[in-house]
N, C-alpha and C positions, 0 to 999 in steps of 0.2 A: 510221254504226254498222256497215254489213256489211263496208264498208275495213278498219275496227277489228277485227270478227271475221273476215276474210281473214287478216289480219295474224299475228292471233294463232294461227289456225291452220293458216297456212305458211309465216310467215313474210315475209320482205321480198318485195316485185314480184322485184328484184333477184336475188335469191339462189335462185329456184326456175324453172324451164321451165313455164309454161301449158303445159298438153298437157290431154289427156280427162280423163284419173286424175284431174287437181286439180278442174277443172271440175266433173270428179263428185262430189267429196270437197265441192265447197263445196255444190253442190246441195240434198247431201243436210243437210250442216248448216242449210242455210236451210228447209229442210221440216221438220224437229222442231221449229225455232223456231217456226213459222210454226204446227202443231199446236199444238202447247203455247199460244201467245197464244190461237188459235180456243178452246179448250175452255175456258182463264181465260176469254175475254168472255161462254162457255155460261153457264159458270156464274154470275158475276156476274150476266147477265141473268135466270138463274131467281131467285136470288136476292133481287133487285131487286123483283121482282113481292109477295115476302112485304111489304117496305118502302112498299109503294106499295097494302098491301091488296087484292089482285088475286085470291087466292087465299081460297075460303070450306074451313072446317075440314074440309069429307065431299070435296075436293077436295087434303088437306096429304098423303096418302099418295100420291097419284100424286108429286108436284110431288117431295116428298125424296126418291123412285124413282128418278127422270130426275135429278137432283144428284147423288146416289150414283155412278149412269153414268157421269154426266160427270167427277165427279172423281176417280174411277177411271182413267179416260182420261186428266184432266191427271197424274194421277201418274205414270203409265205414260212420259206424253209427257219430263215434266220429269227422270225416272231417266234415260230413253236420252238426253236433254241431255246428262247428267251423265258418262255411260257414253262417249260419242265427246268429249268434252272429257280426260276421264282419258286415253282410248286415243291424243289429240293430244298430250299432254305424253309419255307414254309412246315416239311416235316422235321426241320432242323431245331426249330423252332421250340425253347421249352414251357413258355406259356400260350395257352389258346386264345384267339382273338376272336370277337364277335367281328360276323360278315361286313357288321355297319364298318367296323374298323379297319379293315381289311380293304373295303372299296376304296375308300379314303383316305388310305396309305397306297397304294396300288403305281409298281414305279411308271413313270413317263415313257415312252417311245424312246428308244435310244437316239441321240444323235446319227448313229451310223447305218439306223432303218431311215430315218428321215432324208440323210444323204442318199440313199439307194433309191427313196421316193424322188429327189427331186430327177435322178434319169430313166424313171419309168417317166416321169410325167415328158419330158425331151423325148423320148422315145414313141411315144404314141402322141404327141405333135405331130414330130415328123412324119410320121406311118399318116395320120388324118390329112396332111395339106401338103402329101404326094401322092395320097388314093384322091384326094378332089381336084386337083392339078390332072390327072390323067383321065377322071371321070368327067371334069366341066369342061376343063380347056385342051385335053385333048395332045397334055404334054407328059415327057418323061414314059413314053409308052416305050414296048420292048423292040429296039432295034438290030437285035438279031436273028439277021432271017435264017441262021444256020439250023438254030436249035428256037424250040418254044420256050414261052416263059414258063412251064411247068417241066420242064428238063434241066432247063437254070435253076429253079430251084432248088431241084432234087440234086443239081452237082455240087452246091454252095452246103445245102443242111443233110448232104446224105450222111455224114459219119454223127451227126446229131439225132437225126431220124431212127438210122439200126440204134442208135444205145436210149432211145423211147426216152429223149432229153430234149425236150418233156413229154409224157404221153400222148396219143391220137393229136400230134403236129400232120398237117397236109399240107399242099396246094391248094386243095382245095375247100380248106377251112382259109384261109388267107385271100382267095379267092372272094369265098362269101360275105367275108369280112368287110371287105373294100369296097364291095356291088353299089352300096347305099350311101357312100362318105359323100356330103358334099359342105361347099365354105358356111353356108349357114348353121350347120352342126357345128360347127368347126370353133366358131364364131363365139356360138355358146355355150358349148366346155372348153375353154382357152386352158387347156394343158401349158402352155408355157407361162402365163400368168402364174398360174399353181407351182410350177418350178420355181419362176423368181422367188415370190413370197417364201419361201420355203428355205430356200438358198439365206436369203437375206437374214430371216427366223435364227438359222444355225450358227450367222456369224459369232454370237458370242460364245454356243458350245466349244469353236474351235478359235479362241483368240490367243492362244500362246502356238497355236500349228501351222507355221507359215505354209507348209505342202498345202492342208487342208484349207485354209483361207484364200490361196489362189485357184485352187480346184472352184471353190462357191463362186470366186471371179469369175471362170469359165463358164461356169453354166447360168450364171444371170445373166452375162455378155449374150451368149446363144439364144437365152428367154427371150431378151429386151429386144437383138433384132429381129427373130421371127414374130416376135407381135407386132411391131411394127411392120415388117411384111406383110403379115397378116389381112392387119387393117390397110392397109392399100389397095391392095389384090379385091379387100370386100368394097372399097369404094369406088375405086375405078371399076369395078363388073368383072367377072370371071371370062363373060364372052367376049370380053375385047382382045379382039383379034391382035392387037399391037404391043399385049402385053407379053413380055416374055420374063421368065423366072429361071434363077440358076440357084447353084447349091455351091456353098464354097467353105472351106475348112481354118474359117480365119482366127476363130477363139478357142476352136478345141479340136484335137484329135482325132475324133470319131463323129461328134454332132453338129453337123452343120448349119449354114446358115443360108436360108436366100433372101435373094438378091433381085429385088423386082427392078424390071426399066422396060421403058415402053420404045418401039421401035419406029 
């Protein structure tokens, strides 16, 4: 595989001089790859934990906190992929192109960033309207009195934490995060609108990939009911006392849905 990706991006053994410049040039191509995997197995591993029941409800707002992170970071990683791939065809290239031309040809967003978009955007939903559920109503807080929530933390992301996946992660950056969330934010950056539409968008990229078309299922299913949660919780009032909220894992694996009902 790295012969392959040498190849492709300089071409034959033959046809180029080894010197520093190329050495460096592949280096660096092997370090974004090599980010990009790390942060897919981050997150798969957080992941993994929802599937495996690992995680209790007054602990789902940390957990899609540090996902958000991370796939933030994959996306980051997997764009600059994409960015030094374009810039190697570009020196591949045997006529020059005026800038004008260049902007104007300039490929689209892959399908497979914009999938990775629609569970950032599920992800810091969830993170927002379980930091405002514990900050207004006073739910989903931490109910064990064994250990604090900043030991839960650090027991869930400590082998994330030593390998610096992603750098300066805290408590108490998550912490600060959360201080200020409340439904009216919430309200109006609708992260899970932004999923649907998105989801919806990629249906045709993937219309011969049945995996991939029921994947888009899942996560519109998950949009469509947390907005409409959403907008409940914002009608009826946050401080009604009679409302209660749960979390349940009815259309996907890992991102949940709640479930408003008044008592």
């Amino acid at each position: 595989q790295l012969e392959l990706a040498f190849k492709r991006e300089f071409g034959e053994m033959s046809s180029i001089s080894v010197d520093e410049n190329v050495c460096m040039k592949l280096s660096k191509h092997l370090l974004v790859w090599a980010e990009e995997q790390t942060y897919w197995i981050a997150s798969r591993f957080l992941m993994l934990g929802f599937e495996l029941d690992l995680y209790s409800s007054s602990e789902y707002c940390m957990v899609y906190w540090f996902i958000y992170v991370v796939l933030i970071k994959l996306s980051e990683k997997a764009q600059l992929k994409m960015v030094t791939s374009n810039d190697a065809v570009k020196r591949k290239a045997k006529k020059r192109r005026d800038h004008s031309k260049d902007v104007a040809r300039d490929p689209q967003i892959p399908p497979s960033i914009l999938l990775l978009q629609c569970y950032i955007c599920l992800s810091e939903g969830l993170t927002m309207m379980l930091a405002a559920l514990r900050n207004e109503c006073n739910q989903f807080q931490r109910l064990n009195y064994f250990n604090t929530e900043e030991e839960i933390f650090n027991q869930h992301f400590d082998l994330l934490q030593r390998a610096h996946v992603p750098d300066h992660i805290s408590y108490h950056l998550f912490k600060e995060s959360m201080t200020n969330v409340h439904f009216s934010t919430l309200v109006k950056y609708n992260h899970f609108k932004d999923a649907q539409r998105i989801a919806k968008e990629l249906r045709s990229s993937f219309f011969n990939d049945p995996d991939k078309l029921a994947e888009l299922r899942q996560i519109e299913q998950v949009a469509e009911h947390n907005r409409v949660a959403l907008n409940i919780i914002s009608q009826v009032g946050s401080n009604d006392d009679s409302l209660k909220v749960s979390f349940e894992f009815s259309y996907h694996p890992c991102f949940a849905v709640a479930v408003v009902k008044r008592a």
